[in-house]
Backbone as XML, in Angstrom:
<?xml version="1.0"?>
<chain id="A" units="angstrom">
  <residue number="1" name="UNK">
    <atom name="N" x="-44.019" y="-69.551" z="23.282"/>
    <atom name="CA" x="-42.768" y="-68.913" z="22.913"/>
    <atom name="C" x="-42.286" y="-68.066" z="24.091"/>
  </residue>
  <residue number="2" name="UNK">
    <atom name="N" x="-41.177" y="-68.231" z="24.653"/>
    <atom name="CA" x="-40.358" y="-67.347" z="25.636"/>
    <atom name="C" x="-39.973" y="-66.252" z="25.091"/>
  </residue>
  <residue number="3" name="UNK">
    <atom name="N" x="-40.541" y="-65.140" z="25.628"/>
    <atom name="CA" x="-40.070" y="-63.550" z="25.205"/>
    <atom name="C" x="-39.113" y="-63.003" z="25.871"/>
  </residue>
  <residue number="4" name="UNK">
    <atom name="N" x="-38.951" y="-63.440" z="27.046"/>
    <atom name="CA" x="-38.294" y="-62.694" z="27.893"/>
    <atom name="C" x="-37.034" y="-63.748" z="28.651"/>
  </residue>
  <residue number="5" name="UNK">
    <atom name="N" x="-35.441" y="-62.834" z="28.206"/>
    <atom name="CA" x="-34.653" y="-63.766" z="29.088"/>
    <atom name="C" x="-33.848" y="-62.575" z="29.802"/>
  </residue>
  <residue number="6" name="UNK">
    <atom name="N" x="-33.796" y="-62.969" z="31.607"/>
    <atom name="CA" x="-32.782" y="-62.588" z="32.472"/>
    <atom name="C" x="-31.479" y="-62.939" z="32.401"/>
  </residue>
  <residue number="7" name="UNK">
    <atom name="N" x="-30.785" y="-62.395" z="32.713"/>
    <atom name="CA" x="-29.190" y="-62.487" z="32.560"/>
    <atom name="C" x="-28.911" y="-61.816" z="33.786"/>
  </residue>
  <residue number="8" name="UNK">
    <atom name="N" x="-28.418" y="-62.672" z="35.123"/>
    <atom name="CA" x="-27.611" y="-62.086" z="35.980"/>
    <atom name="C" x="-26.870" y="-62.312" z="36.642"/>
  </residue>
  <residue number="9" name="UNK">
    <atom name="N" x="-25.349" y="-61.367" z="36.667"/>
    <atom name="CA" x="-23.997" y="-61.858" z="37.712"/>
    <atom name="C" x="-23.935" y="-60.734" z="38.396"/>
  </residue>
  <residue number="10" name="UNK">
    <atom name="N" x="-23.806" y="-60.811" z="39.643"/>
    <atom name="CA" x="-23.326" y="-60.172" z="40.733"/>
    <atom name="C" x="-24.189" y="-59.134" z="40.732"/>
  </residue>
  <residue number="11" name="UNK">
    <atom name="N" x="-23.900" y="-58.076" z="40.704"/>
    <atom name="CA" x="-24.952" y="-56.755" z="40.763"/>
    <atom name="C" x="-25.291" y="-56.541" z="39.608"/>
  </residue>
  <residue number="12" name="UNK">
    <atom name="N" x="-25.012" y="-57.439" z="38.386"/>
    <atom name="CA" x="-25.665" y="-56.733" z="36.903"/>
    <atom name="C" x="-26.563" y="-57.466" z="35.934"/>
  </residue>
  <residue number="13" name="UNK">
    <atom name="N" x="-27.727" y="-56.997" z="35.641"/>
    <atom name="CA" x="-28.924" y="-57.955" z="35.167"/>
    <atom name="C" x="-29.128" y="-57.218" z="33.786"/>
  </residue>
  <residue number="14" name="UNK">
    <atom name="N" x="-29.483" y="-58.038" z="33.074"/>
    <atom name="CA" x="-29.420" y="-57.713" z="31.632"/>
    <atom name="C" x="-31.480" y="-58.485" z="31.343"/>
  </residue>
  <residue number="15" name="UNK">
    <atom name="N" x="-32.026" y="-57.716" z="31.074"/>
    <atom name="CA" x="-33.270" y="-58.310" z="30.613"/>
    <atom name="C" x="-33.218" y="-57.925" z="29.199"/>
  </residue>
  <residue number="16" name="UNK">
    <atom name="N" x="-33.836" y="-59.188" z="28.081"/>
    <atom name="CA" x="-34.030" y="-59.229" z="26.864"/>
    <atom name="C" x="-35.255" y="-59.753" z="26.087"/>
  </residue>
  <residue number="17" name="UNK">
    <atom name="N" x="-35.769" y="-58.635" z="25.300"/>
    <atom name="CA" x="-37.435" y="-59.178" z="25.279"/>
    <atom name="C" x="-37.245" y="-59.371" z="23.495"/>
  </residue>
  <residue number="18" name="UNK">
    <atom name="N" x="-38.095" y="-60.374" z="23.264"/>
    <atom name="CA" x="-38.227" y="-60.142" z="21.787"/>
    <atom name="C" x="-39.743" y="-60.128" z="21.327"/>
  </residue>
  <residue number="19" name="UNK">
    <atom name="N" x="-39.386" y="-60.133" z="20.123"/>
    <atom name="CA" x="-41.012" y="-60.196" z="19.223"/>
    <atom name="C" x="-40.818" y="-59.839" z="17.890"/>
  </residue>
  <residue number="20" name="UNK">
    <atom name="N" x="-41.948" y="-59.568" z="16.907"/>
    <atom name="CA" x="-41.771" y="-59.631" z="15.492"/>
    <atom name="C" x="-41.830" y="-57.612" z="15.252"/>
  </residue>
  <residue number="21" name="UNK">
    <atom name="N" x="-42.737" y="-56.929" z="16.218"/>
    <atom name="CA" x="-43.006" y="-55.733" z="16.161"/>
    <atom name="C" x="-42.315" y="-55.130" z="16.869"/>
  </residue>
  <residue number="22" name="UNK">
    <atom name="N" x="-41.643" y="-53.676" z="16.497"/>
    <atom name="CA" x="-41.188" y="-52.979" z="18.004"/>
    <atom name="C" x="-42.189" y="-52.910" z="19.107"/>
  </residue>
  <residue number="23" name="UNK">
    <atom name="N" x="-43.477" y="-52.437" z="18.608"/>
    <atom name="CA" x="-44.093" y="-52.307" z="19.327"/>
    <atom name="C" x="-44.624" y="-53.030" z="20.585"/>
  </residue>
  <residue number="24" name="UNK">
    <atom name="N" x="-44.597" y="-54.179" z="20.018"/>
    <atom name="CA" x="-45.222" y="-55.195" z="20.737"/>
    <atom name="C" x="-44.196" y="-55.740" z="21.836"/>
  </residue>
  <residue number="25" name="UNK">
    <atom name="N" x="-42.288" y="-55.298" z="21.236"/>
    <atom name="CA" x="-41.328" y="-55.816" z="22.057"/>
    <atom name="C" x="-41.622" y="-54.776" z="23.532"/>
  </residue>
  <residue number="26" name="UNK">
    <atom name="N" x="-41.305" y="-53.436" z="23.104"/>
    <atom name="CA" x="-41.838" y="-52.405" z="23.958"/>
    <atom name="C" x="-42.424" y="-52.527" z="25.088"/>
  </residue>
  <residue number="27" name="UNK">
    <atom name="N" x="-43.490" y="-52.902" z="24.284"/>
    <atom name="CA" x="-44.792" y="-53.029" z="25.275"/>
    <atom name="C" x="-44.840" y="-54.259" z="26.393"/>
  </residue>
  <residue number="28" name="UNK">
    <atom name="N" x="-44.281" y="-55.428" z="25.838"/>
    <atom name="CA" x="-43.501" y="-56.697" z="26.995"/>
    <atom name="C" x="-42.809" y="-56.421" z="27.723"/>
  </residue>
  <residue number="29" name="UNK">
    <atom name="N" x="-41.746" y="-55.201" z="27.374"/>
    <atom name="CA" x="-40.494" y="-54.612" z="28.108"/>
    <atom name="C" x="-41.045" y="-54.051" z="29.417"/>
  </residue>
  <residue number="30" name="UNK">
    <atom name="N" x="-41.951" y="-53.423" z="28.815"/>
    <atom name="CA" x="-42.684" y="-52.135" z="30.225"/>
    <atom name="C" x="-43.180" y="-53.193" z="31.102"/>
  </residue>
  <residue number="31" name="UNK">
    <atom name="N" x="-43.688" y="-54.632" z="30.587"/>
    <atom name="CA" x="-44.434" y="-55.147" z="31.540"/>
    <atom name="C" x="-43.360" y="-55.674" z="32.218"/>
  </residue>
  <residue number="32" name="UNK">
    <atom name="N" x="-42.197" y="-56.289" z="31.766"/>
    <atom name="CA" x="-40.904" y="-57.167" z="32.806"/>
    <atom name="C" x="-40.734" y="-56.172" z="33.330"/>
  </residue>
  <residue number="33" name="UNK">
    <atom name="N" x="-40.033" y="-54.685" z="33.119"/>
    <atom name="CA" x="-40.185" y="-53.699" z="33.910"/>
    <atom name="C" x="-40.330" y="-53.603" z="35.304"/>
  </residue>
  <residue number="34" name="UNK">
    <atom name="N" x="-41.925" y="-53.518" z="34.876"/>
    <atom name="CA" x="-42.932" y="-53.455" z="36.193"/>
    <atom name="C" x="-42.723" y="-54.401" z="37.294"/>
  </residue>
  <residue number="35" name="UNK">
    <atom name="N" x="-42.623" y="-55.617" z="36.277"/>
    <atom name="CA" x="-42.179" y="-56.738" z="37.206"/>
    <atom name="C" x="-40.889" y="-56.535" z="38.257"/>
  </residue>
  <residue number="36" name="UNK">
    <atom name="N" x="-40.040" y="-55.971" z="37.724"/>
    <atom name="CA" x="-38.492" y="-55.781" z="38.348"/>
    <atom name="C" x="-38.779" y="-54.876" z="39.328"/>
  </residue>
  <residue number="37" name="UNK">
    <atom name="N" x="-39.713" y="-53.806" z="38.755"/>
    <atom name="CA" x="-39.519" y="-52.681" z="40.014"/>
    <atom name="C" x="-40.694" y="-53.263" z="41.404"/>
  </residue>
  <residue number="38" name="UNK">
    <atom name="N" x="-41.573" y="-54.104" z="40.915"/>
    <atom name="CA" x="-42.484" y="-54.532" z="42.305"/>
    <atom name="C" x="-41.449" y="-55.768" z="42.822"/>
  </residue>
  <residue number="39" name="UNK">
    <atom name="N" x="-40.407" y="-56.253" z="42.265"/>
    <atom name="CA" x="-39.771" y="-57.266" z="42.804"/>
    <atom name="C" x="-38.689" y="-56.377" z="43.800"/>
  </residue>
  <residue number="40" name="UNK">
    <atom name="N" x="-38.098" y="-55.597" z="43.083"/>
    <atom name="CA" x="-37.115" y="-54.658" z="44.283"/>
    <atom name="C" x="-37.813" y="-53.899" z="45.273"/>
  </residue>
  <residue number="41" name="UNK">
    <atom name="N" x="-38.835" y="-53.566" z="45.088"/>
    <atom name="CA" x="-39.630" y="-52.927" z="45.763"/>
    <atom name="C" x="-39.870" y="-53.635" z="47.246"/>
  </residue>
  <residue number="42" name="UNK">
    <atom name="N" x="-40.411" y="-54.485" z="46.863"/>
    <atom name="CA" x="-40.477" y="-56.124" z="47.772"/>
    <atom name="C" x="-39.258" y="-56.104" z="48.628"/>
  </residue>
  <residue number="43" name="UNK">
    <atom name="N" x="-38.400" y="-56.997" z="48.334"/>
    <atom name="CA" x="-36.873" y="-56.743" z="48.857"/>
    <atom name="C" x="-36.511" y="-55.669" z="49.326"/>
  </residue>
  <residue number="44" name="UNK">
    <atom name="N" x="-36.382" y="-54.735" z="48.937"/>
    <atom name="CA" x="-35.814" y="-53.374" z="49.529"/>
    <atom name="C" x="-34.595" y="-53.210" z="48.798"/>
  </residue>
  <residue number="45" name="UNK">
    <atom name="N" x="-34.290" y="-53.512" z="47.800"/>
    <atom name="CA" x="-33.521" y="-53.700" z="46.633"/>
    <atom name="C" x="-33.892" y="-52.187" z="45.657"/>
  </residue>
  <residue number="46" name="UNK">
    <atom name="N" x="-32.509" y="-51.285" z="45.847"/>
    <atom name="CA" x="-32.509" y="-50.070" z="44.945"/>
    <atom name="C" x="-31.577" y="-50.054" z="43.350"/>
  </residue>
  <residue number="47" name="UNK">
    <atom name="N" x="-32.405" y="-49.706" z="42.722"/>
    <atom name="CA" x="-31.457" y="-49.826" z="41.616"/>
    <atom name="C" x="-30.910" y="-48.289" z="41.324"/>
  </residue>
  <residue number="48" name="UNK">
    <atom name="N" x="-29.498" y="-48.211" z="41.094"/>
    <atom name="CA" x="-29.088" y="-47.099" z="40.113"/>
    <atom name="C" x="-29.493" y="-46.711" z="38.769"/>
  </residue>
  <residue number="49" name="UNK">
    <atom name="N" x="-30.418" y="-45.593" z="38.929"/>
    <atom name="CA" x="-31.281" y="-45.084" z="37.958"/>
    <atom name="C" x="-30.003" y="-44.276" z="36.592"/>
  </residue>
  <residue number="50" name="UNK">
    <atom name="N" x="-29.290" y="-43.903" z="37.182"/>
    <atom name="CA" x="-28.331" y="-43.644" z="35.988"/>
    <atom name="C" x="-27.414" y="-44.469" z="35.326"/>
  </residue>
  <residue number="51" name="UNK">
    <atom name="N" x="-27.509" y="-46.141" z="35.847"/>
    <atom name="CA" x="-26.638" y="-47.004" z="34.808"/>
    <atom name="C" x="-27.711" y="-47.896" z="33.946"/>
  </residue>
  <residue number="52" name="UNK">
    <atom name="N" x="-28.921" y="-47.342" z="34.382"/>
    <atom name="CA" x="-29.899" y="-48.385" z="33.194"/>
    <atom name="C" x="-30.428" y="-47.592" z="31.886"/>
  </residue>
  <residue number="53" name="UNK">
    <atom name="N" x="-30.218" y="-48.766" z="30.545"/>
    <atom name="CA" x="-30.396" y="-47.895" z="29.317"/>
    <atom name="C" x="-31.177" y="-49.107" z="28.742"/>
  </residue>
  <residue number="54" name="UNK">
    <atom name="N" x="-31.491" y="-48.790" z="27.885"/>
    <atom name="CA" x="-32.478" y="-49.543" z="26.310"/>
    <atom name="C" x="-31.771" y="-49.098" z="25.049"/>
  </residue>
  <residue number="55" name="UNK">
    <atom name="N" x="-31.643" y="-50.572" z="24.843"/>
    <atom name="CA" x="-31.028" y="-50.552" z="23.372"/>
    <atom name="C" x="-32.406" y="-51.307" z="22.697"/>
  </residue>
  <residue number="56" name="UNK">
    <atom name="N" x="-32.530" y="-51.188" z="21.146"/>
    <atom name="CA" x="-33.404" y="-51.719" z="20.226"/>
    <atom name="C" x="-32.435" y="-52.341" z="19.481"/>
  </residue>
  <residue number="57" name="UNK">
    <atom name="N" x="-32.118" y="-53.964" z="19.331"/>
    <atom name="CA" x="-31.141" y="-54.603" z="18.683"/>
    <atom name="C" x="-32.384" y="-55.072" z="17.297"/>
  </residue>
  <residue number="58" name="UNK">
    <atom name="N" x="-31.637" y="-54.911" z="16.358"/>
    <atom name="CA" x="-32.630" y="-55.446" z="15.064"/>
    <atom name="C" x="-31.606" y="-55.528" z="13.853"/>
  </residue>
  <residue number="59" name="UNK">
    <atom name="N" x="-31.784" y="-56.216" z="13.484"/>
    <atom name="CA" x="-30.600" y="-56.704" z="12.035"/>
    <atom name="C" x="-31.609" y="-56.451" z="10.908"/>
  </residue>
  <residue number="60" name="UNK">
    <atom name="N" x="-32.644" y="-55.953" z="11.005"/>
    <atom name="CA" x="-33.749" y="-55.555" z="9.592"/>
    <atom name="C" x="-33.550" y="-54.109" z="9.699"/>
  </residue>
  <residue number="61" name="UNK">
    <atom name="N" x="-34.025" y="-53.588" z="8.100"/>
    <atom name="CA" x="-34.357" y="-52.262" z="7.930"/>
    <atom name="C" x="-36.161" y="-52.395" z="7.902"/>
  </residue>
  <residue number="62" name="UNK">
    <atom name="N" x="-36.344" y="-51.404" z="9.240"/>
    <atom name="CA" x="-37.492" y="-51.263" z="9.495"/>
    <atom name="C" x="-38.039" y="-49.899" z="9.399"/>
  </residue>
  <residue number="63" name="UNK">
    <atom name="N" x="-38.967" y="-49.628" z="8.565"/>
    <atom name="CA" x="-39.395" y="-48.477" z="7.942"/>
    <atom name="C" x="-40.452" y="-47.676" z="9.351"/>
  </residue>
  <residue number="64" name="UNK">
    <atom name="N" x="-40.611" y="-48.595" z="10.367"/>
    <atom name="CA" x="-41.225" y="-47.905" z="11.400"/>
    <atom name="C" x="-40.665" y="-47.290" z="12.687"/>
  </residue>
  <residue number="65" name="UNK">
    <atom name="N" x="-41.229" y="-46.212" z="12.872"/>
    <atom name="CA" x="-40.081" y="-45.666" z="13.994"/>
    <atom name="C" x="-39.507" y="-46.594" z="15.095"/>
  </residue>
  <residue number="66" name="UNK">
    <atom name="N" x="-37.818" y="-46.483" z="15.148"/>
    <atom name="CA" x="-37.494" y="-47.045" z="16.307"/>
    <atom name="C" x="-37.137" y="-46.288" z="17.615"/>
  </residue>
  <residue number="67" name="UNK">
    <atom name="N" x="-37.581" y="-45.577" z="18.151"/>
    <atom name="CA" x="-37.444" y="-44.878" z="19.441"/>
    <atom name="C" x="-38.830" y="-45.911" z="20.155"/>
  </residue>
  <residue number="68" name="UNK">
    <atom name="N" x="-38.358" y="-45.974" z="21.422"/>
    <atom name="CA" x="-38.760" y="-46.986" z="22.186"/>
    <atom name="C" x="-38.543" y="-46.124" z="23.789"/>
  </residue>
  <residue number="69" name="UNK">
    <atom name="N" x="-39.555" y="-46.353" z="24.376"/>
    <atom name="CA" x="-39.787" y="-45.738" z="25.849"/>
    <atom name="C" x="-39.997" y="-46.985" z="26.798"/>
  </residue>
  <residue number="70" name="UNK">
    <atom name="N" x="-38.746" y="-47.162" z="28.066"/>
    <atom name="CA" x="-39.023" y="-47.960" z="28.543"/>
    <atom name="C" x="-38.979" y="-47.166" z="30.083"/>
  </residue>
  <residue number="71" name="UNK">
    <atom name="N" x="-40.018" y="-47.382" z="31.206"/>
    <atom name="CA" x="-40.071" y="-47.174" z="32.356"/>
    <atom name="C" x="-38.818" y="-47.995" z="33.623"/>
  </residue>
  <residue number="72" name="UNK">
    <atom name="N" x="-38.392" y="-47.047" z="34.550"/>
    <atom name="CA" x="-38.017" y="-47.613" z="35.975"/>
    <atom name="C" x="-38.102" y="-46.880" z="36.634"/>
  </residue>
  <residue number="73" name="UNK">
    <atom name="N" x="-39.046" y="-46.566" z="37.584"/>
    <atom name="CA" x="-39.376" y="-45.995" z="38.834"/>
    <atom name="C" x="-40.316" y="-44.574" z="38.150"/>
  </residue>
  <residue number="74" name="UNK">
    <atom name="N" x="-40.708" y="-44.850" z="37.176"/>
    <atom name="CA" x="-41.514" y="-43.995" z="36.780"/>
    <atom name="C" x="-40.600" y="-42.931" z="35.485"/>
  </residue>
  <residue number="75" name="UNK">
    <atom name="N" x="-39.592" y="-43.496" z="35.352"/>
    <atom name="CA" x="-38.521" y="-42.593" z="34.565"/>
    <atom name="C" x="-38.512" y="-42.850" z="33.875"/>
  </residue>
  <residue number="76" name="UNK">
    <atom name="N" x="-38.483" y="-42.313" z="32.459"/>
    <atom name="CA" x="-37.945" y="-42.968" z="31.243"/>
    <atom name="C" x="-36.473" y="-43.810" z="30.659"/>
  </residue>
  <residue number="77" name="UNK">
    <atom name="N" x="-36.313" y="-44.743" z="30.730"/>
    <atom name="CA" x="-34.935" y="-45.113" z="30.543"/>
    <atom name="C" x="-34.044" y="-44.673" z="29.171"/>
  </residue>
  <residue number="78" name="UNK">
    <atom name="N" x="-32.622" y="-44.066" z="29.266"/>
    <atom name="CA" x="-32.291" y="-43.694" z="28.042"/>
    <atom name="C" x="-31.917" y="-44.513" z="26.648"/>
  </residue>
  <residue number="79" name="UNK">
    <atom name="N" x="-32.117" y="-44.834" z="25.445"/>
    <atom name="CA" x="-32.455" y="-45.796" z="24.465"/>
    <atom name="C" x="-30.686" y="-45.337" z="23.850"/>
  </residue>
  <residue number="80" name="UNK">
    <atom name="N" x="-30.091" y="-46.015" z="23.947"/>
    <atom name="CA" x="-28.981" y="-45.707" z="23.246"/>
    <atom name="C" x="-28.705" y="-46.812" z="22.222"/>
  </residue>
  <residue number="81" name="UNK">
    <atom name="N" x="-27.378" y="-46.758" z="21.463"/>
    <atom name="CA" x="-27.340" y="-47.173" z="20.188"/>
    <atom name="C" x="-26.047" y="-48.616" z="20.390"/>
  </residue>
  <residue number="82" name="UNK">
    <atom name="N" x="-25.588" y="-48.432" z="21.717"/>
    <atom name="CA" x="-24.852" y="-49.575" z="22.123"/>
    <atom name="C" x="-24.802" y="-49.530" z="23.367"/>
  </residue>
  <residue number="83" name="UNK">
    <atom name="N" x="-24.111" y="-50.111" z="24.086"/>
    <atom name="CA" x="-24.077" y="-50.409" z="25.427"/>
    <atom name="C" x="-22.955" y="-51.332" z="26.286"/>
  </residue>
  <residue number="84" name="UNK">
    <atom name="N" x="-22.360" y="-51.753" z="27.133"/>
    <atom name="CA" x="-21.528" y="-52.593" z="27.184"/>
    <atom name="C" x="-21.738" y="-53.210" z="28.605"/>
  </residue>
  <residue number="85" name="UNK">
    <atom name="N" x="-21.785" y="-54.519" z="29.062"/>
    <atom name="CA" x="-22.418" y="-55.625" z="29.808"/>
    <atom name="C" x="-21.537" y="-56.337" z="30.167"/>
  </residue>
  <residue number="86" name="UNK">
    <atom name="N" x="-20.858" y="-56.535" z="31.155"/>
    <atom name="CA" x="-19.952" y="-57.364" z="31.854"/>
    <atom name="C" x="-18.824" y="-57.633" z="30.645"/>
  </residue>
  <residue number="87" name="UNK">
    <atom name="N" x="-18.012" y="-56.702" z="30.479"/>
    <atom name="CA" x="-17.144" y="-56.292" z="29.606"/>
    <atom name="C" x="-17.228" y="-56.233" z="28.178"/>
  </residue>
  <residue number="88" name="UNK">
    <atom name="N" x="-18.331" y="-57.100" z="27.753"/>
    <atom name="CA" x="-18.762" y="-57.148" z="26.205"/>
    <atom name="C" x="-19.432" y="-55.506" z="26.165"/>
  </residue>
  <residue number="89" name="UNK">
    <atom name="N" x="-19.472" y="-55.165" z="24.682"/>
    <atom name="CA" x="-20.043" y="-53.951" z="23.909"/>
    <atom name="C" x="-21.326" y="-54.398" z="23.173"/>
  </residue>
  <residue number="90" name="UNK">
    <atom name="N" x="-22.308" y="-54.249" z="23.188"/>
    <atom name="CA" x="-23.196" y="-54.679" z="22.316"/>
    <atom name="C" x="-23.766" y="-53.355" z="21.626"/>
  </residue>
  <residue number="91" name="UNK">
    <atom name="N" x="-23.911" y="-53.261" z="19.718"/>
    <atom name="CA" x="-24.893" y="-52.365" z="19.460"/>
    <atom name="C" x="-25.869" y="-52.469" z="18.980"/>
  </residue>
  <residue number="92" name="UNK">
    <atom name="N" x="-26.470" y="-51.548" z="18.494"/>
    <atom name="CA" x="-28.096" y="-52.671" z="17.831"/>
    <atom name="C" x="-28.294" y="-53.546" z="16.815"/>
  </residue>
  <residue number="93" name="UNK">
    <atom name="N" x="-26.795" y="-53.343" z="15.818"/>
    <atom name="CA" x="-27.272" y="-54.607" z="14.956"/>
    <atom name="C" x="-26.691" y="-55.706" z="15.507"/>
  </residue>
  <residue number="94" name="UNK">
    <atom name="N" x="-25.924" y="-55.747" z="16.522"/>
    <atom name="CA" x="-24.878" y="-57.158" z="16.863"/>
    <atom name="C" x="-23.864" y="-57.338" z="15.868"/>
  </residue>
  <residue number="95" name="UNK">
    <atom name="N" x="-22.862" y="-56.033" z="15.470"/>
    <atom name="CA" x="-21.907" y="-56.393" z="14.647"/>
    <atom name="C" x="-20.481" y="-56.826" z="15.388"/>
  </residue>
  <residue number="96" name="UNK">
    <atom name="N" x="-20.514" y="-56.230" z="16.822"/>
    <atom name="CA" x="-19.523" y="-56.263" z="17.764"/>
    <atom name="C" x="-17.807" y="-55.715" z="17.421"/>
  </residue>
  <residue number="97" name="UNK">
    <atom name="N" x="-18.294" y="-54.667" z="16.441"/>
    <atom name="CA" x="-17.073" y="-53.841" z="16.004"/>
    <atom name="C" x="-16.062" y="-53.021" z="16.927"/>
  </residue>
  <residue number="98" name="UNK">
    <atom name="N" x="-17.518" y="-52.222" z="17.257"/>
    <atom name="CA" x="-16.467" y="-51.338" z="18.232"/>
    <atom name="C" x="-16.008" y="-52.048" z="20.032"/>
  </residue>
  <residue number="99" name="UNK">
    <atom name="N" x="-17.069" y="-53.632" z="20.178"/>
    <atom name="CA" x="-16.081" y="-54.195" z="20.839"/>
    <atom name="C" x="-14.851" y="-54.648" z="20.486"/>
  </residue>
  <residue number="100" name="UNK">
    <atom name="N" x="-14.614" y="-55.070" z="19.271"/>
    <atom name="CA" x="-13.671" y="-55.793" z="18.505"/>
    <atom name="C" x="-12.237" y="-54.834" z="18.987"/>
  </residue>
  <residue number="101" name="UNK">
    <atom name="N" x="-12.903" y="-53.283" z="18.263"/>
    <atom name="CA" x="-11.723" y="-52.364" z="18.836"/>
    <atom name="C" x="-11.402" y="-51.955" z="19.674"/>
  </residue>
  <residue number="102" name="UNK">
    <atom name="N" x="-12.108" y="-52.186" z="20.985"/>
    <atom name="CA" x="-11.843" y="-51.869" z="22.436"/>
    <atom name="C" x="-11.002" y="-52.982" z="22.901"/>
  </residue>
  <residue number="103" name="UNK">
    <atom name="N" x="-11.929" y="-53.953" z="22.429"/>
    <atom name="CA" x="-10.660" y="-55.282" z="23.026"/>
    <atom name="C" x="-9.253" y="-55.453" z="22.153"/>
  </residue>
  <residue number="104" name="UNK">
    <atom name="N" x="-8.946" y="-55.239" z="21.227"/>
    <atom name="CA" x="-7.720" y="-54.940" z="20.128"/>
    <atom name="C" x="-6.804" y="-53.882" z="21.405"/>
  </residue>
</chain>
């Protein structure tokens, strides 16, 4: 099973991990992560630490905590509740409302 898909145009990369547990998504996340930062590292490739965030997308009511800690460069990345990606809005359930009303 593929957990992990890249998404990238021009300067903007979107990584997306899944799984059945938060936990377990999390915990894949930190590892692509790692991966990204020894790959820029490599290159000499810097990322802007203040445009990267974590969203938790889930269409279930899950009775277990969803706050989620994801690493870049040793930082915690901030977990917000939507986000927006080469002009799309995404929030965590994928209702695409308040893109609906941005693009309206």
């Amino acid at each position: 099973m593929e957990r992990t898909k890249v998404v990238a145009y021009a300067d903007d990369m979107f990584i997306a991990t899944k799984g059945d547990k938060i936990r377990a998504v999390e915990n894949h996340a930190k590892v692509e992560m790692s991966k990204t930062n020894e790959c820029s590292r490599r290159n000499k490739i810097k990322f802007n630490d203040e445009k990267h965030k974590a969203i938790l997308v889930t269409r279930r009511k899950r009775m277990e905590d969803i706050d989620i800690t994801i690493y870049l460069h040793f930082k915690p990345l901030e977990q917000v509740t939507q986000m927006k990606y080469l002009g799309i809005i995404f929030d965590q359930k994928f209702k695409f409302q308040e893109h609906i009303r941005y693009a309206a």
